[in-house]
GUDREN-443107 format. One line per field, with one value per residue (C-alpha): residue number from 1; residue in one letter; x, y, z. Coordinates in pm, whole numbers, plus 50000, padded with zeros to 5 digits. Example, Ala and Ser with C-alpha at 12.3 -4.5 7.8 and 13.67 -1.06 7.14 Angstrom:
<pts>
pos (1,2) $
code (A,S) $
x (51230,51367) $
y (49550,49894) $
z (50780,50714) $
</pts>
This chain:
<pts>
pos (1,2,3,4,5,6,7,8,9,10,11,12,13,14,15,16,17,18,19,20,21,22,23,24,25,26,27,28,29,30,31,32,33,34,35,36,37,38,39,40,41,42,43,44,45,46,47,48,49,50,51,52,53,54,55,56,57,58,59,60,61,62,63,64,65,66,67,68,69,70,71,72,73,74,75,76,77,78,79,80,81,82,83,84,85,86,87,88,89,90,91,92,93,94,95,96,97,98,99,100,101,102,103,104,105,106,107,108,109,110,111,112,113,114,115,116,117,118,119,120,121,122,123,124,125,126,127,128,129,130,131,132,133,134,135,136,137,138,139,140,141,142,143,144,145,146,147,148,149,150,151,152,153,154,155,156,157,158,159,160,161,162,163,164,165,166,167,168,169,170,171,172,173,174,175,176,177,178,179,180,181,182,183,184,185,186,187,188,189,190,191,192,193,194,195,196,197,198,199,200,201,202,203,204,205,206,207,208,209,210,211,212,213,214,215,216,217,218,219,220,221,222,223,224,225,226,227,228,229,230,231,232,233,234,235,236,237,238,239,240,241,242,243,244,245,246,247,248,249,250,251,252,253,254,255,256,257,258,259,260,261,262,263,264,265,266,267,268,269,270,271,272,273,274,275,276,277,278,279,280,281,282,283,284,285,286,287,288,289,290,291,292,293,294,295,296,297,298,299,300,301,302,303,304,305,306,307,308,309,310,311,312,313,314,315,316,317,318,319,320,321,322,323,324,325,326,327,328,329,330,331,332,333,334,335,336,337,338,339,340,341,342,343,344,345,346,347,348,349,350,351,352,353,354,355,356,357,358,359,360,361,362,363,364,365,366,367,368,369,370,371,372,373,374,375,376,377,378,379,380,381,382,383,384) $
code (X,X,X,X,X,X,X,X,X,X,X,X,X,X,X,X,X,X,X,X,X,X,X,X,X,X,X,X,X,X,X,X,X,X,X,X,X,X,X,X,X,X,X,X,X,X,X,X,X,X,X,X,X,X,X,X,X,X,X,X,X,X,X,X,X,X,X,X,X,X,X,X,X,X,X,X,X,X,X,X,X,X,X,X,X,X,X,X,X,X,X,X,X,X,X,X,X,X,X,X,X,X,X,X,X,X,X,X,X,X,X,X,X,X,X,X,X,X,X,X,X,X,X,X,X,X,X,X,X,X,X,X,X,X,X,X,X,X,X,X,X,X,X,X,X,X,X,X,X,X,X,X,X,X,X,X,X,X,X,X,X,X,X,X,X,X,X,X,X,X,X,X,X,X,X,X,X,X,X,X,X,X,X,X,X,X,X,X,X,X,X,X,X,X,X,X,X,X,X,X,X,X,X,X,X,X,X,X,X,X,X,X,X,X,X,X,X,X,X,X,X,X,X,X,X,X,X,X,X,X,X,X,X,X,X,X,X,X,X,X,X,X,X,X,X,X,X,X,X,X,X,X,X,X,X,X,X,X,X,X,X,X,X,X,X,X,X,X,X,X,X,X,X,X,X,X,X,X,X,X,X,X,X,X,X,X,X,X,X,X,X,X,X,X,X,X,X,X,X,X,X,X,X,X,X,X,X,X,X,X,X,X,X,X,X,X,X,X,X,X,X,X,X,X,X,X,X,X,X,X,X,X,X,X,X,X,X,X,X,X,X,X,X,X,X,X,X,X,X,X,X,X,X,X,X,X,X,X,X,X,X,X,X,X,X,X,X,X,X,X,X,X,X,X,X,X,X,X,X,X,X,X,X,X) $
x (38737,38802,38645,38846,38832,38736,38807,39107,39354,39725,39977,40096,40448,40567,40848,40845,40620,40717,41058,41187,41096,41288,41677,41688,41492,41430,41087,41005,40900,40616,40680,40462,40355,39946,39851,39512,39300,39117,38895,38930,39045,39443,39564,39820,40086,40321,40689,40697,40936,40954,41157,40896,41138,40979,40623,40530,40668,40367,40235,39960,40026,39674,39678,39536,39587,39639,39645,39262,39260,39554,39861,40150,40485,40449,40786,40728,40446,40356,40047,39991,40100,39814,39586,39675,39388,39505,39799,39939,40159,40382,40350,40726,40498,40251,40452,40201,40011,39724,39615,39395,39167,39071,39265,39254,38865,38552,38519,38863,38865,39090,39177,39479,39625,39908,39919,39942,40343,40439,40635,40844,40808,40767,40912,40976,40933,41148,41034,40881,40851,40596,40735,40501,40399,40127,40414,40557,40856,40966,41250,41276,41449,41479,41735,41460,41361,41052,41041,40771,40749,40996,41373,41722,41831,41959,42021,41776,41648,41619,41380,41024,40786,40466,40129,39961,39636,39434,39213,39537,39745,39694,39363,39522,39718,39603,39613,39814,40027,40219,40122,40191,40176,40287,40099,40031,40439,40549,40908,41185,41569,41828,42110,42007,41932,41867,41711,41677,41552,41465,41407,41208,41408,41184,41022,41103,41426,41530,41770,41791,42011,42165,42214,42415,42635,42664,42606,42431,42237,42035,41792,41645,41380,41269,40978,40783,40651,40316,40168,40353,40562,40903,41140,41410,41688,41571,41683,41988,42162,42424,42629,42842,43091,43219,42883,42874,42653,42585,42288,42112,41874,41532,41573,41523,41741,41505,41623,41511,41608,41612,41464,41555,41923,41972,42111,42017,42000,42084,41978,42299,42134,42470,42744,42498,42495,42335,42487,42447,42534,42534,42347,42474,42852,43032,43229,43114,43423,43250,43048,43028,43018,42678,42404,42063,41894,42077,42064,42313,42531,42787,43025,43065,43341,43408,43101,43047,42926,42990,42890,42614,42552,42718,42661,42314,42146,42007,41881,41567,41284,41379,41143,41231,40977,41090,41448,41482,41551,41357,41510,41376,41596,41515,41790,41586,41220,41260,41248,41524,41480,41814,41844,41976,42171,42390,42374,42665,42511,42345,42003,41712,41447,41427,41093,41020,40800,40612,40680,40853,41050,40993,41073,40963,40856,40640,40468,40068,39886,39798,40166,40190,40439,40308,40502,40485,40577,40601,40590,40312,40154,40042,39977,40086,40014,40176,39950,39997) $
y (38916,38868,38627,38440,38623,38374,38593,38502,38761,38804,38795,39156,39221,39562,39773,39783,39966,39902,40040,39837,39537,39606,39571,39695,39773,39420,39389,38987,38850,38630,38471,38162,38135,38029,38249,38224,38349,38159,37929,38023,37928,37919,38257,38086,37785,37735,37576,37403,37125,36994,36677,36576,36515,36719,36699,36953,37190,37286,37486,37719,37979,38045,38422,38296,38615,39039,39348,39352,39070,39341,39167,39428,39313,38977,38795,38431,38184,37899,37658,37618,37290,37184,37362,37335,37492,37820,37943,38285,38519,38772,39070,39386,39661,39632,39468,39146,38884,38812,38435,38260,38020,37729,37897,37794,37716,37859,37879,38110,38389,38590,38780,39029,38997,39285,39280,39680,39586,39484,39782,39627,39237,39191,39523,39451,39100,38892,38519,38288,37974,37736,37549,37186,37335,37556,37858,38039,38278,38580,38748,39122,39261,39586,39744,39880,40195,40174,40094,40339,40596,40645,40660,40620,40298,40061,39759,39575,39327,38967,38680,38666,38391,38419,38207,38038,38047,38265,38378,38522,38611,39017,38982,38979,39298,39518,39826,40142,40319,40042,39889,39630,39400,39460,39275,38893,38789,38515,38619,38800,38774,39047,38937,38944,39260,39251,38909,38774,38358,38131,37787,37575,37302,37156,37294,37681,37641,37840,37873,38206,38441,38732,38948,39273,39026,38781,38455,38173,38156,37906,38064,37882,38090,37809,37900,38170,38454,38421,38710,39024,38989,39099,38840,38709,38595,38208,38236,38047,38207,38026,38195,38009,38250,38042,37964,38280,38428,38767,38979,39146,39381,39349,38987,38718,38456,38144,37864,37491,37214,36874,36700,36326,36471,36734,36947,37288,37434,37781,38026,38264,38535,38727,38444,38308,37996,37675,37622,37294,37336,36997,37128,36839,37007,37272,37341,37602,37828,38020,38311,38646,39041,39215,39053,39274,39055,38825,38520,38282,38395,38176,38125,37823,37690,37386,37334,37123,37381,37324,37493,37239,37456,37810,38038,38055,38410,38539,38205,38323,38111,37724,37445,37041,36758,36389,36398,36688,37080,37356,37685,38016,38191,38559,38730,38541,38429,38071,37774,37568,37198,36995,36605,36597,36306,36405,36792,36813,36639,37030,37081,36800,37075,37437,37606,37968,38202,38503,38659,39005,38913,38553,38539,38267,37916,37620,37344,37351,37008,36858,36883,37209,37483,37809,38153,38510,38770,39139,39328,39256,39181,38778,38471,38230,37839,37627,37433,37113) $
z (49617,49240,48991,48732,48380,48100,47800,47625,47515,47452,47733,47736,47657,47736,47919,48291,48443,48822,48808,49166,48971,48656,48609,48221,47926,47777,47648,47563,47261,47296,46972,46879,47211,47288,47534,47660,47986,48227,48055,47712,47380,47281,47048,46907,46836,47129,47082,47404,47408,47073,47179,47401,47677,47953,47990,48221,47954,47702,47459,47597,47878,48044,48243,48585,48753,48684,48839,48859,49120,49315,49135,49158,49100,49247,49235,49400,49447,49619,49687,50084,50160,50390,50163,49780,49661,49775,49560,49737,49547,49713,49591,49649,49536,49895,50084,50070,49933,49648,49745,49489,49577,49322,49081,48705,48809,48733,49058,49146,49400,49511,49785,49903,50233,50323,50671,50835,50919,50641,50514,50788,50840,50470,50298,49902,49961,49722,49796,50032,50160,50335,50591,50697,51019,50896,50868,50605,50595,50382,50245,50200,49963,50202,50404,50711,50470,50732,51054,51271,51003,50662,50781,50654,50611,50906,50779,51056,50827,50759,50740,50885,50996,50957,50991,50710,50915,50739,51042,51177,50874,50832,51061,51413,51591,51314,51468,51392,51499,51692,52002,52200,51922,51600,51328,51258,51210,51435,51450,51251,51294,51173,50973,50620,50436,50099,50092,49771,49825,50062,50126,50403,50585,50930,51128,51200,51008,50648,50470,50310,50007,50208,49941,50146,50238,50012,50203,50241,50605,50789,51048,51331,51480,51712,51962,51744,51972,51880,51662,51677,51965,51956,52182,51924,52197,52122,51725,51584,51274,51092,50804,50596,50511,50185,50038,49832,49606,49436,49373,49148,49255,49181,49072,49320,49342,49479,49631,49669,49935,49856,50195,50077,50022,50219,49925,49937,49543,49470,49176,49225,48979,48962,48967,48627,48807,49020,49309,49507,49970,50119,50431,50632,50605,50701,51102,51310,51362,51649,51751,51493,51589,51542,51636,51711,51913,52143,51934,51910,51607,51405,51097,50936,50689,50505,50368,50053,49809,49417,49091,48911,48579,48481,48212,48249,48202,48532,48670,48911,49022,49088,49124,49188,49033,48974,48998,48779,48902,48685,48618,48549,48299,48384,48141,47851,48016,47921,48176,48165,48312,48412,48544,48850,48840,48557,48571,48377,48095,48000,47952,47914,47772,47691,47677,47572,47768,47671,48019,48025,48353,48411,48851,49058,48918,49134,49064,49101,49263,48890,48848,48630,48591,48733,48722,48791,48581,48776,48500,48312,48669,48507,48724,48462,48421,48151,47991,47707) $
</pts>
């Protein structure tokens, strides 16, 4: 385990160094931006959000997190439901996690959890999400480059549950080469290489950003089968074949459901656009070709899925709070906040970021923006 740093120093800002988590050669300017470690003092004079119209956007951007605690690449975040004083980041580079504990405390650990599969069950994962069951699954931005040993790519790839339990999580069916079970996962199903976001709905159900294809897809995995097993048969995969979206590599493209509406909110990184599915919509046209593991396998049309904002620069990492849906702007690393009601209405608050390749955004227990930044390797808060 790692200990919280409390010496305060400059967010660095330099050119990627992990090349599978870089799309160009932008290098951001931090600007005016207070940057500050752990417990110590601001560097600088932050711009925030001048009109004062979002608070949760500040001034100060406190470095939580780096590579010395095993941060490498980490491209989403979130703080365990059931346990919100463990934040776990999900790291493409191993193929795992980096979960802090009390983080932004004197007392913050750390710890990194990669489970020995997860060159498979969580291969370049993109993003994650806790479901309120104790679960969590991931998205791989893979297309099975790895199954029992390095091979050429099959395209047998797609979401995975996993357990949140952290006495099973990359602790049970750890040995290698494979056996008879095959790591800590609950359950995968196969229809969504190149994953790029994903979203909890109940239960064992997610909604997820096939990026081969091009898709939205919900995935009901059901009954898990229990840690490491391999029975998928019970799993119920829905794609909606006119909810589309495009990818671009390396970026995530997170996604956000709104339980009390049912409306599933998109980050479609390559269409430069929020997209809004009313997951209550939609006819099931019947049973699709292709399926790997005897699950039941449909397209759906008619759904009601709309544009809410365009033109924005490589939207990433999305995050709802009070009515209002958060934005991470990855072409420019600023955070973009909009009103839900009246999304048309443009922006409520812009606020710059010193981040290098701003990714996934969430929202900590005290009610502060977090984000990771792969690049520089940063577990970011936002501070007033």
């Amino acid at each position: 385990m790692s200990t919280l740093s409390s010496a305060p120093r400059l967010l660095a800002i330099g050119s990627c160094l992990f090349i599978s988590a870089c799309t160009d050669d932008r290098q951001s300017e931090a600007g005016d931006n207070a940057t500050e470690t752990g417990d110590g003092d601001p560097t600088g004079d932050g711009d925030g959000d001048p009109a004062g119209d979002v608070p949760e956007f500040g001034e100060t951007f406190t470095v939580i997190g780096t590579a010395a605690d095993g941060l490498d690449a980490p491209r989403d975040l979130e703080f365990a439901p059931g346990a919100p004083n463990q934040l776990w980041t999900y790291n493409t580079a191993i193929h795992g996690t980096v979960i802090y504990f009390d983080p932004g405390t004197p007392q913050q650990t750390s710890e990194i959890r990669v489970d020995a599969y997860g060159p498979h069950f969580m291969a370049y994962v993109s993003s994650a999400a806790f479901g309120d069951n104790g679960n969590f699954a991931s998205c791989q931005e893979s297309r099975n480059e790895w199954n029992v040993g390095p091979q050429a790519p099959d395209d047998f790839m797609g979401p995975s549950l996993w357990p949140g339990d952290l006495t099973i999580f990359a602790m049970v069916g750890q040995q290698f080469p494979p056996g008879a079970i095959e790591g800590s996962h609950l359950d995968m199903l196969h229809q969504s290489p190149l994953c790029m976001g994903i979203a909890h709905d109940v239960d064992n159900v997610y909604w997820v950003f096939d990026g081969m294809n091009g898709n939205i897809v919900r995935y009901d995995f059901q009954s898990d089968h229990g840690p490491g097993g391999s029975d998928h048969s019970d799993g119920i995969i829905d794609r909606y074949i006119d909810a589309t979206v495009t990818r671009v590599a390396n970026v995530p493209g997170h996604m956000e459901l709104d339980h009390a509406t049912g409306m599933l909110y998109i980050a479609d990184t390559g269409g430069g656009r929020i997209m809004r599915l009313d997951t209550s919509s939609g006819t099931n046209t019947g049973p699709l070709p292709g399926e790997w593991d005897g699950a039941d396998y449909s397209g759906w049309e008619g759904a009601d899925y709309q544009v809410m904002v365009d033109g924005i620069d490589e939207p990433s990492g999305l995050a709802l709070r009070g009515g209002r849906l958060f934005v991470s702007e990855h072409g420019t690393g600023d955070i973009i906040a909009f009103d839900l009601v009246d999304m048309d209405g443009g922006e409520i608050g812009r606020m710059s970021t010193p981040a290098a390749q701003i990714m996934g955004i969430t929202f900590g227990p005290e009610g502060k923006l977090w984000y990771v930044d792969p690049v520089t390797n940063e577990l970011v808060r936002v501070d007033p």
